[in-house]
N, CA, C and O atoms as a MOPAC input file, in Angstrom:
PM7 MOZYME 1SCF
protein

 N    -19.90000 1   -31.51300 1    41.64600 1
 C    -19.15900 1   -30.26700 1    41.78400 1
 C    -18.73500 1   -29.77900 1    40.41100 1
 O    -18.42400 1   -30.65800 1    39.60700 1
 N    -18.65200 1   -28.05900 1    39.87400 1
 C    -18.33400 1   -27.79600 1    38.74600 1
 C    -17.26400 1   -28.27800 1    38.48200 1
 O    -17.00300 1   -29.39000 1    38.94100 1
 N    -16.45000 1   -27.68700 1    37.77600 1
 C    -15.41900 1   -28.01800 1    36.82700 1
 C    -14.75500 1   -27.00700 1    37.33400 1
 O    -15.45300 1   -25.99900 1    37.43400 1
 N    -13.03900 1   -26.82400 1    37.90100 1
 C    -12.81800 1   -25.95200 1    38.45500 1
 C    -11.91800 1   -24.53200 1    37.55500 1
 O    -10.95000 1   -23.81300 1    37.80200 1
 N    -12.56200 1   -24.63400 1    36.82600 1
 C    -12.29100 1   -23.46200 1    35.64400 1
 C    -13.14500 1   -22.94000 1    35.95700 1
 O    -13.09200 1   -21.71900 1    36.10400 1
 N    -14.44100 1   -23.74200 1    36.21900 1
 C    -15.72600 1   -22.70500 1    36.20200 1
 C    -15.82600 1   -22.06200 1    37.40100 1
 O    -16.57900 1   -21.09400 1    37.51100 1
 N    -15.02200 1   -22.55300 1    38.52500 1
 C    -14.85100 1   -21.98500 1    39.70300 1
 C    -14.12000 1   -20.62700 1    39.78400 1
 O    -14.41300 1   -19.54200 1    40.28500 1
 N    -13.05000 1   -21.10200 1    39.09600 1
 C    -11.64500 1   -19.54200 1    38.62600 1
 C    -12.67600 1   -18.44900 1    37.80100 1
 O    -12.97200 1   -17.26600 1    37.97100 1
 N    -12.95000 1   -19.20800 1    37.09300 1
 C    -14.32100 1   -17.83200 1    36.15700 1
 C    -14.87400 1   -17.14800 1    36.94200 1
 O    -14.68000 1   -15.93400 1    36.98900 1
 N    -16.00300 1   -18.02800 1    38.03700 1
 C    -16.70200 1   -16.89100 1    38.21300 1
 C    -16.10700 1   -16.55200 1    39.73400 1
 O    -17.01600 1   -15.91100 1    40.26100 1
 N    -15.04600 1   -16.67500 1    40.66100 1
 C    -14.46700 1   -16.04900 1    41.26000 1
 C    -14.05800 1   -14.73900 1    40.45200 1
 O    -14.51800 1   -13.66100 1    40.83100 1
 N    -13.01400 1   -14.80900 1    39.09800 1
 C    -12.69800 1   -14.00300 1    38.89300 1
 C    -13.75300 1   -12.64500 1    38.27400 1
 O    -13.53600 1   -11.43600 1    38.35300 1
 N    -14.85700 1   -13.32200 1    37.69500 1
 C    -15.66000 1   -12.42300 1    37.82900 1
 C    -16.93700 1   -11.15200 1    39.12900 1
 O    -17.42400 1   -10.02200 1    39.15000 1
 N    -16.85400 1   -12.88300 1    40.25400 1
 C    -16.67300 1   -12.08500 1    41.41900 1
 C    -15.92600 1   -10.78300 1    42.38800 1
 O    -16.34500 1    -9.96200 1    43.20400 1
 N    -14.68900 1   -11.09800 1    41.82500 1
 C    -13.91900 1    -9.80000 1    42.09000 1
 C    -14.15500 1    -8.40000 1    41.37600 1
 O    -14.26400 1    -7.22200 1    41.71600 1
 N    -14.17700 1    -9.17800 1    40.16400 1
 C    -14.51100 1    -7.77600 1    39.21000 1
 C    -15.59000 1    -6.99100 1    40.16300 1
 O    -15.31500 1    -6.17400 1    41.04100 1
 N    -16.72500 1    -7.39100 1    39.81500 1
 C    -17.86500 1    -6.66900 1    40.29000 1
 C    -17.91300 1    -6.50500 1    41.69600 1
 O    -18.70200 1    -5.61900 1    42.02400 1
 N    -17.40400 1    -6.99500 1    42.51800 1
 C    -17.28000 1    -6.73200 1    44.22600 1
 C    -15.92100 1    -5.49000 1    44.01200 1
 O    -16.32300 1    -4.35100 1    44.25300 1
 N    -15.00800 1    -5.53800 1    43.76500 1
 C    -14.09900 1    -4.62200 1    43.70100 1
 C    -14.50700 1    -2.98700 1    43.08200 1
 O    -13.89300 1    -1.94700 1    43.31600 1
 N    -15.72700 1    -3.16600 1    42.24000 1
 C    -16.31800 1    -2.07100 1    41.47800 1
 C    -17.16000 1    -1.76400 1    42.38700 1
 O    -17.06800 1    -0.64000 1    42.87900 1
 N    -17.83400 1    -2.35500 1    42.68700 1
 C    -18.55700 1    -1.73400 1    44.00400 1
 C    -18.12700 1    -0.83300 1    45.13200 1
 O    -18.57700 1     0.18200 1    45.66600 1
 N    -17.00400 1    -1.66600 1    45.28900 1
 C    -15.79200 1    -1.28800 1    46.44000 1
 C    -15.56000 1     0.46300 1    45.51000 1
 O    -15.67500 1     1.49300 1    46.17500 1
 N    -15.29800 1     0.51900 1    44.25100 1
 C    -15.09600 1     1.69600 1    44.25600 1
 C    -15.75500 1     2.61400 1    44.23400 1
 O    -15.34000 1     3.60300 1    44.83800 1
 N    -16.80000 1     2.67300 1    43.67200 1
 C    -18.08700 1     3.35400 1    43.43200 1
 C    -18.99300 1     3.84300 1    44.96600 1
 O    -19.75300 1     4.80400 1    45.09100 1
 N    -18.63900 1     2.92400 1    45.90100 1
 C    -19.39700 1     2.99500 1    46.95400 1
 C    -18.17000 1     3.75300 1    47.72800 1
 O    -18.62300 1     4.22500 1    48.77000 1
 N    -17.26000 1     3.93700 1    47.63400 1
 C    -15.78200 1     4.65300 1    48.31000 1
 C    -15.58900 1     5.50600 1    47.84700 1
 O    -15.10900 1     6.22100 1    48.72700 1
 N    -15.63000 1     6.25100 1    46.61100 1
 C    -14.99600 1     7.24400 1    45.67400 1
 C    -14.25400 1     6.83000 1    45.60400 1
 O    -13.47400 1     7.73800 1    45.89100 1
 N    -13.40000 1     5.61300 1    45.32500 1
 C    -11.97100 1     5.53200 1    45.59800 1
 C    -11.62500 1     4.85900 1    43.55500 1
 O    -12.37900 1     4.51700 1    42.64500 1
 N    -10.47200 1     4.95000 1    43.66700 1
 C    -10.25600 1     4.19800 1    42.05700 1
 C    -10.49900 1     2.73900 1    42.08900 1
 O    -10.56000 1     2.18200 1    43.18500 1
 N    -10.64200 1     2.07900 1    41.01600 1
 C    -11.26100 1     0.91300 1    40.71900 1
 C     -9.72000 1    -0.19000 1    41.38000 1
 O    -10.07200 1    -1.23400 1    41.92900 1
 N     -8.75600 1    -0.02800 1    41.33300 1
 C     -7.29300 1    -0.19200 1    41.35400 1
 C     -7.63600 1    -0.74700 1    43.63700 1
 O     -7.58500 1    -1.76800 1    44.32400 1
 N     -7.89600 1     0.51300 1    43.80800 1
 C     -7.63600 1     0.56300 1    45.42900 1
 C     -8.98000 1     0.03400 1    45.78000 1
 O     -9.19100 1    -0.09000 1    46.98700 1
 N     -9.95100 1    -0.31000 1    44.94200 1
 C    -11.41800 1    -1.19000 1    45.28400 1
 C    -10.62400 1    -2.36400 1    45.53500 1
 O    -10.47000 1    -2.82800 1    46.66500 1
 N    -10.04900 1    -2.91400 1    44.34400 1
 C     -9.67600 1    -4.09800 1    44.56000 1
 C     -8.35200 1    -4.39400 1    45.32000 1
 O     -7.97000 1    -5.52000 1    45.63800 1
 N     -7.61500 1    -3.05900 1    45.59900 1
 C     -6.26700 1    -4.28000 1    46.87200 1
 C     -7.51100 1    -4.10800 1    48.20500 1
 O     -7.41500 1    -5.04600 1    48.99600 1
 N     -8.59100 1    -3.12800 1    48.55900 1
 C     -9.29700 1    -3.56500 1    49.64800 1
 C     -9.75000 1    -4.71500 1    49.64000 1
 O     -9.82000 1    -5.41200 1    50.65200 1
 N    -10.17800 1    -5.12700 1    48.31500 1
 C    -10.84000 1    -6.54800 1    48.31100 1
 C     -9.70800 1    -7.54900 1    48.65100 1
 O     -9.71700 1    -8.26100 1    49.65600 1
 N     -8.90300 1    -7.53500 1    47.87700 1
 C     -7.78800 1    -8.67800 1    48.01000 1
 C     -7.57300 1    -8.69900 1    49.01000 1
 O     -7.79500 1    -9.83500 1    49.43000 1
 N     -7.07700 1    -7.77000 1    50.09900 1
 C     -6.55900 1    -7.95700 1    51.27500 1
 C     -7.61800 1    -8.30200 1    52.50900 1
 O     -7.24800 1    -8.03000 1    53.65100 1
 N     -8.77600 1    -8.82600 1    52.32600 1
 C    -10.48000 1    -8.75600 1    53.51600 1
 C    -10.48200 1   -10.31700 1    53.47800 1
 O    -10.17400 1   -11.02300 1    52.51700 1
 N    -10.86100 1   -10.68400 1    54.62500 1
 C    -10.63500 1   -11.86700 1    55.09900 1
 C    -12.22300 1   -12.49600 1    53.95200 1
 O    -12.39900 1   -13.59300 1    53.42200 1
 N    -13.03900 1   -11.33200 1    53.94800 1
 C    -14.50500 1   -11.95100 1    52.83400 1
 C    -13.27100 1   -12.73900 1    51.72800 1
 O    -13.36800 1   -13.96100 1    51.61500 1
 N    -12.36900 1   -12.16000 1    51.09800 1
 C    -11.42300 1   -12.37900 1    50.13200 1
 C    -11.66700 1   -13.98400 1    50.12500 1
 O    -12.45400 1   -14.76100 1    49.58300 1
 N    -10.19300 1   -14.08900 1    51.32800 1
 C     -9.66900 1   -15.20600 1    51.88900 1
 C    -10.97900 1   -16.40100 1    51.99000 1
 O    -10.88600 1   -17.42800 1    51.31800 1
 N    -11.59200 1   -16.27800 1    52.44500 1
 C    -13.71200 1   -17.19900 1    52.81000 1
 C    -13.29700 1   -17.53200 1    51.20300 1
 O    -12.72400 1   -18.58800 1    50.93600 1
 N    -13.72400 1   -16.27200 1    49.86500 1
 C    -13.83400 1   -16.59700 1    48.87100 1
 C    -13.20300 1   -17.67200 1    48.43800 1
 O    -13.83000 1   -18.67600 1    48.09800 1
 N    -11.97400 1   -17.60300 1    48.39900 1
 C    -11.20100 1   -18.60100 1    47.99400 1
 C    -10.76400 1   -19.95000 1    48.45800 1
 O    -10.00000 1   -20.70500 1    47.85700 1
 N    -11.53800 1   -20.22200 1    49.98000 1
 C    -11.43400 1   -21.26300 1    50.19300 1
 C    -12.55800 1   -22.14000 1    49.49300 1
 O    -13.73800 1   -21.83800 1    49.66900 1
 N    -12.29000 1   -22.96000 1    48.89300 1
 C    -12.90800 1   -23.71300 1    48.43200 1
 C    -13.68300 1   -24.70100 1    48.81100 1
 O    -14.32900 1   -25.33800 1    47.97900 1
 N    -13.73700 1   -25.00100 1    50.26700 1
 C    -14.32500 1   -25.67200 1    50.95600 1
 C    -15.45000 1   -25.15800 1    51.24300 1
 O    -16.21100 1   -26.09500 1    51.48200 1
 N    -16.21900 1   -23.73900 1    51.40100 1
 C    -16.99800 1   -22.72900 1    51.46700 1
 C    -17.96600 1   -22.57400 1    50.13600 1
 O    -19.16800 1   -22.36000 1    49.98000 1
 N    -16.95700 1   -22.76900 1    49.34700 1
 C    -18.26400 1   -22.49900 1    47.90000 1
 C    -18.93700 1   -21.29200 1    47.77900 1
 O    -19.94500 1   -21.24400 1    47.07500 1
 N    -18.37400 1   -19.93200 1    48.58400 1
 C    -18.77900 1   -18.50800 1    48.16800 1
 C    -19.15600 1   -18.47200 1    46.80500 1
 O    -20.20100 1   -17.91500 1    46.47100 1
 N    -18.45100 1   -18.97900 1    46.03800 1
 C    -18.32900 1   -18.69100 1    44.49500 1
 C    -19.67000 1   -18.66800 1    43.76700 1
 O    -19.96700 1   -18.02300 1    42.76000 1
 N    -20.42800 1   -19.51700 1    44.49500 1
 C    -21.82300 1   -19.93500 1    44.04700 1
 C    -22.82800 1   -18.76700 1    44.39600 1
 O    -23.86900 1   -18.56100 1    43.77200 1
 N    -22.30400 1   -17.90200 1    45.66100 1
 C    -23.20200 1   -16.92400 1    45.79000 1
 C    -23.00700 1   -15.31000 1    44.60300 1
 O    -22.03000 1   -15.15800 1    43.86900 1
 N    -24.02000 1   -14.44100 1    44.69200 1
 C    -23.56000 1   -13.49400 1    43.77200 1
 C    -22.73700 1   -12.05000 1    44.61100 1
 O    -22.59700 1   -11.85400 1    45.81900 1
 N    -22.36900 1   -11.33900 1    43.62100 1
 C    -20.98400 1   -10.58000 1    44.14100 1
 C    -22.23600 1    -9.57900 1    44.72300 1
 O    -21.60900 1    -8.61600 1    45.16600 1
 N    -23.02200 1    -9.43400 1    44.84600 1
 C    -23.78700 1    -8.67800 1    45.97500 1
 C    -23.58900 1    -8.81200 1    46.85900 1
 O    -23.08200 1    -7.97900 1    47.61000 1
 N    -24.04700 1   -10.38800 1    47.24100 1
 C    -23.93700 1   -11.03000 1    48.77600 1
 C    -22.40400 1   -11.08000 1    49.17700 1
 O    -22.04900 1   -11.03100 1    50.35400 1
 N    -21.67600 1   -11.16300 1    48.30100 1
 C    -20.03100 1   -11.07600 1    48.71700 1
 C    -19.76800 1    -9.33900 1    49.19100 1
 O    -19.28700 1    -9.02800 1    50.28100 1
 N    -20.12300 1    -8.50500 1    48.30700 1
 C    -20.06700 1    -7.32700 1    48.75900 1
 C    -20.54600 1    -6.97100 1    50.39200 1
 O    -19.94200 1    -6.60600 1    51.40100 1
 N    -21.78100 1    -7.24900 1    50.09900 1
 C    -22.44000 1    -7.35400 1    51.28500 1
 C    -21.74100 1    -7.80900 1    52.98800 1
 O    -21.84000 1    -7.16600 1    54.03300 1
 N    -21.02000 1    -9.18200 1    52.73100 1
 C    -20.25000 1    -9.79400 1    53.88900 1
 C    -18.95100 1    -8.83800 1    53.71600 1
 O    -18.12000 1    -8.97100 1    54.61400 1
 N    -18.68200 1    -8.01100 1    52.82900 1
 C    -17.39600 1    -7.39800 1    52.76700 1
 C    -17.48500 1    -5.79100 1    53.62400 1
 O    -16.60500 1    -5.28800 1    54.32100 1
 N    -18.70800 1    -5.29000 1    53.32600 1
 C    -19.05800 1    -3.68200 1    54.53500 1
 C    -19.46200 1    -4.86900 1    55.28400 1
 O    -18.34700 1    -5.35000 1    55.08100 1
 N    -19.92700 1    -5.59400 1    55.82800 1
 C    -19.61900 1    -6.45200 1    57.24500 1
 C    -18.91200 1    -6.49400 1    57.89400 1
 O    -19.04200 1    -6.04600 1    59.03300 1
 N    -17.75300 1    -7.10100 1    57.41500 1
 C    -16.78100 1    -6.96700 1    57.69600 1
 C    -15.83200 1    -5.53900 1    57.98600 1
 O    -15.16600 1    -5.35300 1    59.00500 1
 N    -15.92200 1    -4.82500 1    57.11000 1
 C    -15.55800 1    -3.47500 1    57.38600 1
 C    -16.03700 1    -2.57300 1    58.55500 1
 O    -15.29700 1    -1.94500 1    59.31300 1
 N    -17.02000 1    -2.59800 1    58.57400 1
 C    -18.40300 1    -2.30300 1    59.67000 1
 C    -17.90200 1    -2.59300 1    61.19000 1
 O    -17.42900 1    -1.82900 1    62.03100 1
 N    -18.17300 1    -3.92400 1    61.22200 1
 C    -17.93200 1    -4.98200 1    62.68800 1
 C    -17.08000 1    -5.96900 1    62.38200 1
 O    -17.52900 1    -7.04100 1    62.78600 1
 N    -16.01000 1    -6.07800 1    61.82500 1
 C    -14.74600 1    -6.74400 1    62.01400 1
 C    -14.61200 1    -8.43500 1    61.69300 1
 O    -13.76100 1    -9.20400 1    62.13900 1
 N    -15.90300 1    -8.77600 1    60.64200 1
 C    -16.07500 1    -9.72400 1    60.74700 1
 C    -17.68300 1    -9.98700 1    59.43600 1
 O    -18.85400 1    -9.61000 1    59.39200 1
 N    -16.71500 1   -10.87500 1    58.54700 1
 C    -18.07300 1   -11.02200 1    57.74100 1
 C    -18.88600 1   -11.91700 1    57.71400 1
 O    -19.80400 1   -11.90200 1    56.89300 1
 N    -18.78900 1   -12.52200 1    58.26500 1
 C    -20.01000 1   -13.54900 1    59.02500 1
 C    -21.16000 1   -12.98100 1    59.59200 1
 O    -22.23000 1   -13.59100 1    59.57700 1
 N    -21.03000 1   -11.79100 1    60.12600 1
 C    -22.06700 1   -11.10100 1    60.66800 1
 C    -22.90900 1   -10.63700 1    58.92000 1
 O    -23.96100 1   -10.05700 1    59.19000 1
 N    -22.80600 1   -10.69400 1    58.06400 1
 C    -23.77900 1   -10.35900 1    57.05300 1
 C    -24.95300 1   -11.10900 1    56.65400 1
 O    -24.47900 1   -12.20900 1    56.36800 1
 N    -26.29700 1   -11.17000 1    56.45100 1
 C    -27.38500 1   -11.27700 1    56.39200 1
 C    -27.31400 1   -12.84700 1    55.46700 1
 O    -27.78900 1   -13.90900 1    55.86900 1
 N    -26.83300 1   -12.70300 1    54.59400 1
 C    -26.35400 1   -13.78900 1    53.59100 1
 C    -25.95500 1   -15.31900 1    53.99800 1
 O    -26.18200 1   -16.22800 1    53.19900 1
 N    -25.23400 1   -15.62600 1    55.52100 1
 C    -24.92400 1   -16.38500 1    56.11500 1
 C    -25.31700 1   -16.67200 1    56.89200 1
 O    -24.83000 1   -17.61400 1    57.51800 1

């Protein structure tokens, strides 16, 4: 298993780019990309660590995140 710095890294770089998405794909500001992100249960998955999202790329996180938005649930995304 990595080193869990390297975990915080690229979570936190996960957000970046899933949250930018979030805005770009919303019109919305980069600010309100990310409290949508923070607050989506995709979020919550992310950060459990037992899951290992972290390993996938912020596409496929995006991806389970309009899943979730969509049908109430990001498990339903292609990725899983």
């Amino acid at each position: 298993m990595l080193d869990k710095r390297i975990q915080e890294h690229m979570r936190h770089y996960i957000d970046t780019e899933v949250s930018t998405m979030i805005s770009e794909n919303r019109n919305i500001t980069p600010i309100d990309g990310l409290r949508m992100f923070l607050n989506s249960e995709t979020y919550d998955m992310l950060c459990d660590d037992s899951l290992n999202l972290w390993e996938f790329s912020p596409l496929a996180i995006y991806d389970m995140w309009e899943n979730e938005i969509k049908t109430g649930d990001p498990r339903n995304s292609l990725y899983l």
